[in-house]
RODRENPA-70980 format. One record per residue: residue in three letters; x, z, y of N, C-alpha, C in turn. Coordinates in steps of 0.1 Angstrom, whole numbers, padded with zeros to 4 digits, always signed. Last residue first. Example, Ala and Ser with C-alpha at 12.3 -4.5 7.8 and 13.67 -1.06 7.14 Angstrom:
residues 2
> ser;+0128;+0071;-0022;+0137;+0071;-0011;+0129;+0079;+0000;
> ala;+0132;+0078;-0057;+0123;+0078;-0045;+0132;+0078;-0033;
***
This chain:
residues 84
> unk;-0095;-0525;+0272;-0087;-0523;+0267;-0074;-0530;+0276;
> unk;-0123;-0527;+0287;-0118;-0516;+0285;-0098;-0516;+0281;
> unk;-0134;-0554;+0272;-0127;-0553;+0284;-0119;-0535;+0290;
> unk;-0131;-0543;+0243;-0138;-0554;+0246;-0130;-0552;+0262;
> unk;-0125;-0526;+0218;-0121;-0521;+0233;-0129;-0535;+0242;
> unk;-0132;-0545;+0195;-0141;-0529;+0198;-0131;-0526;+0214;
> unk;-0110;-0563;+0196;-0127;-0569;+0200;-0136;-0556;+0199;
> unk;-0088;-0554;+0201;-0092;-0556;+0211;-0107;-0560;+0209;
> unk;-0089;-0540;+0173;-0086;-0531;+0181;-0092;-0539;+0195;
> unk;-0090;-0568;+0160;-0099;-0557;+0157;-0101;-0545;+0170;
> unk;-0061;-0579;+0168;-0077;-0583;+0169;-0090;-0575;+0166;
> unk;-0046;-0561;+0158;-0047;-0561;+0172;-0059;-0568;+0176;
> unk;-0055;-0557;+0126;-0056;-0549;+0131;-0052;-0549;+0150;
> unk;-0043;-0588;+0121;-0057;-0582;+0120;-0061;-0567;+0132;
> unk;-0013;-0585;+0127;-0024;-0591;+0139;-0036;-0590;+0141;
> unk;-0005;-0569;+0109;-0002;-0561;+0123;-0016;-0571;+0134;
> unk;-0030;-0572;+0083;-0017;-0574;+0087;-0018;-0566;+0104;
> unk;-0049;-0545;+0060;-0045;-0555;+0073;-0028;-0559;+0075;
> unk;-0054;-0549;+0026;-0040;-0539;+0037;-0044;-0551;+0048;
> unk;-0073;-0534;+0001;-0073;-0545;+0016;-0066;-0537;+0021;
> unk;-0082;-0524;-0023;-0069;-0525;-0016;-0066;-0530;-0008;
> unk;-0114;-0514;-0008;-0106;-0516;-0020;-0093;-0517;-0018;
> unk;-0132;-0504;+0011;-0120;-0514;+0016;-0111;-0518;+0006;
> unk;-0150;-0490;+0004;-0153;-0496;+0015;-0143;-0508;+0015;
> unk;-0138;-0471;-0020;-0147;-0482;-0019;-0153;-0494;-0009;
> unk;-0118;-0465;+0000;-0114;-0476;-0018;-0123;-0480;-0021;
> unk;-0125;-0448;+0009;-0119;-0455;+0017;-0116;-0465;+0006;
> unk;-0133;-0425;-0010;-0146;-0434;+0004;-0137;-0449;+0009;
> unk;-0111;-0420;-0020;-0120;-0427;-0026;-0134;-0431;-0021;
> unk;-0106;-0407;+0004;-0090;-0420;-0006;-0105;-0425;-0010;
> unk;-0118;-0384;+0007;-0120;-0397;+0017;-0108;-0408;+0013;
> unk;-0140;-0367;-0006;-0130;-0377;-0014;-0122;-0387;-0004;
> unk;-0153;-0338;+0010;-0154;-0353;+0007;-0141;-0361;-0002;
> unk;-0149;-0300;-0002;-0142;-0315;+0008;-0145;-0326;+0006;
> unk;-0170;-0276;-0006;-0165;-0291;-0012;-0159;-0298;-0001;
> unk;-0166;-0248;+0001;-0171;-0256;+0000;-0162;-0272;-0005;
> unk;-0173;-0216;-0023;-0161;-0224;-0017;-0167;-0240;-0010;
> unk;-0188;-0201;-0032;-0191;-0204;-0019;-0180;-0213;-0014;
> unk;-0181;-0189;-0059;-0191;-0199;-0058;-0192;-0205;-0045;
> unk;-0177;-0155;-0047;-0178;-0166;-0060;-0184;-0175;-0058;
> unk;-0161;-0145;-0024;-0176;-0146;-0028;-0176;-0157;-0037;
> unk;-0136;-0121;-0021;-0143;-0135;-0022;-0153;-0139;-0028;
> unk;-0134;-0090;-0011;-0131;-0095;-0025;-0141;-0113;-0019;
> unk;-0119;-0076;+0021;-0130;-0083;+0009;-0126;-0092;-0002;
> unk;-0087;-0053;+0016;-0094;-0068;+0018;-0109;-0071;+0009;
> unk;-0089;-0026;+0036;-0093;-0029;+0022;-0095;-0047;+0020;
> unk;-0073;-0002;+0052;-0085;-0012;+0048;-0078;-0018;+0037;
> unk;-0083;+0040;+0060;-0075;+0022;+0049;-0082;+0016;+0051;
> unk;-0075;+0060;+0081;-0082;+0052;+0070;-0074;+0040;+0063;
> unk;-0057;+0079;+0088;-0069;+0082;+0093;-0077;+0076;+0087;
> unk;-0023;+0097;+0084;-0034;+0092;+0075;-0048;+0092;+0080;
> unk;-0002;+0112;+0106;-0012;+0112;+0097;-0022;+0104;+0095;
> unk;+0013;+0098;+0125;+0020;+0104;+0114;+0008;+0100;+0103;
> unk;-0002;+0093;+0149;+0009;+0105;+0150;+0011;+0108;+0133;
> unk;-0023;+0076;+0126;-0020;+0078;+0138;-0012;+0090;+0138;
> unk;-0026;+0047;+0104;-0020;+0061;+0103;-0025;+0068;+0120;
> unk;-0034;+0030;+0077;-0039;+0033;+0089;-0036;+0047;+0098;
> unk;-0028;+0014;+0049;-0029;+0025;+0056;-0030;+0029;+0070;
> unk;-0038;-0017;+0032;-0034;-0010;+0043;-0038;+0007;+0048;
> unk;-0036;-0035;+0008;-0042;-0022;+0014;-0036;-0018;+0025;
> unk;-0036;-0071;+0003;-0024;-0061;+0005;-0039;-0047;+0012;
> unk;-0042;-0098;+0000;-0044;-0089;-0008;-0040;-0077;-0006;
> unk;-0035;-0115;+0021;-0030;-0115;+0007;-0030;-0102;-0003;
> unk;-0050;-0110;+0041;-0056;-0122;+0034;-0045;-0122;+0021;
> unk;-0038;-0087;+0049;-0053;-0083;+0043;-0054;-0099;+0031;
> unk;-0019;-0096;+0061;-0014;-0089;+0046;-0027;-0085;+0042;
> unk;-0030;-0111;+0081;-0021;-0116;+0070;-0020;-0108;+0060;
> unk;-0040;-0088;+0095;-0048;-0093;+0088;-0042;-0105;+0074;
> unk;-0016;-0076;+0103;-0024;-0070;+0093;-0031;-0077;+0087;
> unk;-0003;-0096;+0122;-0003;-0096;+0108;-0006;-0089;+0100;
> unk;-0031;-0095;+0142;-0026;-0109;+0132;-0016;-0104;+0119;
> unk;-0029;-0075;+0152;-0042;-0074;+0143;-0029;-0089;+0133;
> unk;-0008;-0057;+0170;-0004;-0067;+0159;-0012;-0068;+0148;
> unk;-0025;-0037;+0183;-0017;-0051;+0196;-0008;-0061;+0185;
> unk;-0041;-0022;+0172;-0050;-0029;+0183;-0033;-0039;+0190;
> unk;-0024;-0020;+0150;-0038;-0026;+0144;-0045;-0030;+0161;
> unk;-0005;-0006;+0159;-0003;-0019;+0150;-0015;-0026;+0155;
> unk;-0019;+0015;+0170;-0010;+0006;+0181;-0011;-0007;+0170;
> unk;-0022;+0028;+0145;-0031;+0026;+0151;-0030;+0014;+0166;
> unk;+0001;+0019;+0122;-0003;+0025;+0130;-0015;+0017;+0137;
> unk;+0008;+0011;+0086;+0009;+0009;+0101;-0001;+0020;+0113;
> unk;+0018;+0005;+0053;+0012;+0014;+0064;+0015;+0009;+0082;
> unk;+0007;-0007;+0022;+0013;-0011;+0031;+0007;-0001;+0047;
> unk;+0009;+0000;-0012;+0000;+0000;+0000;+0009;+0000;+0012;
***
């Protein structure tokens, strides 16, 4: 268990909270003595969220189509239209 002071926790939250996100207990001390602990939350099973596939969004839209340098300057100026 890992200890710090009361000063820690209100002017170095950041790396308590680092050692909360790895699991680590904390002691919480003031002038010496022992006031509380924290405790990291345990992670909620199941709530992790899903990231999109975007290689395989991008493979089906465009399969292995590589533009050349000129496609992609003609593309770029006909969406900037006078703007560009």
């Amino acid at each position: 268990m890992k200890t710090a002071t009361v000063r820690d926790l209100r002017n170095d939250f950041a790396k308590l909270e680092a050692w909360l996100g790895e699991g680590e207990e904390i002691q919480i001390e003031r002038r010496g003595e022992p006031i509380a602990v924290l405790k990291p939350v345990k992670p909620v099973e199941g709530k992790k969220i899903q990231m999109p596939d975007f290689a395989a969004r991008r493979r089906a839209i465009w399969g292995d189509r590589v533009f050349t340098e000129e496609e992609v300057k003609a593309m770029r100026e006909e969406e900037l239209g006078d703007r560009g």
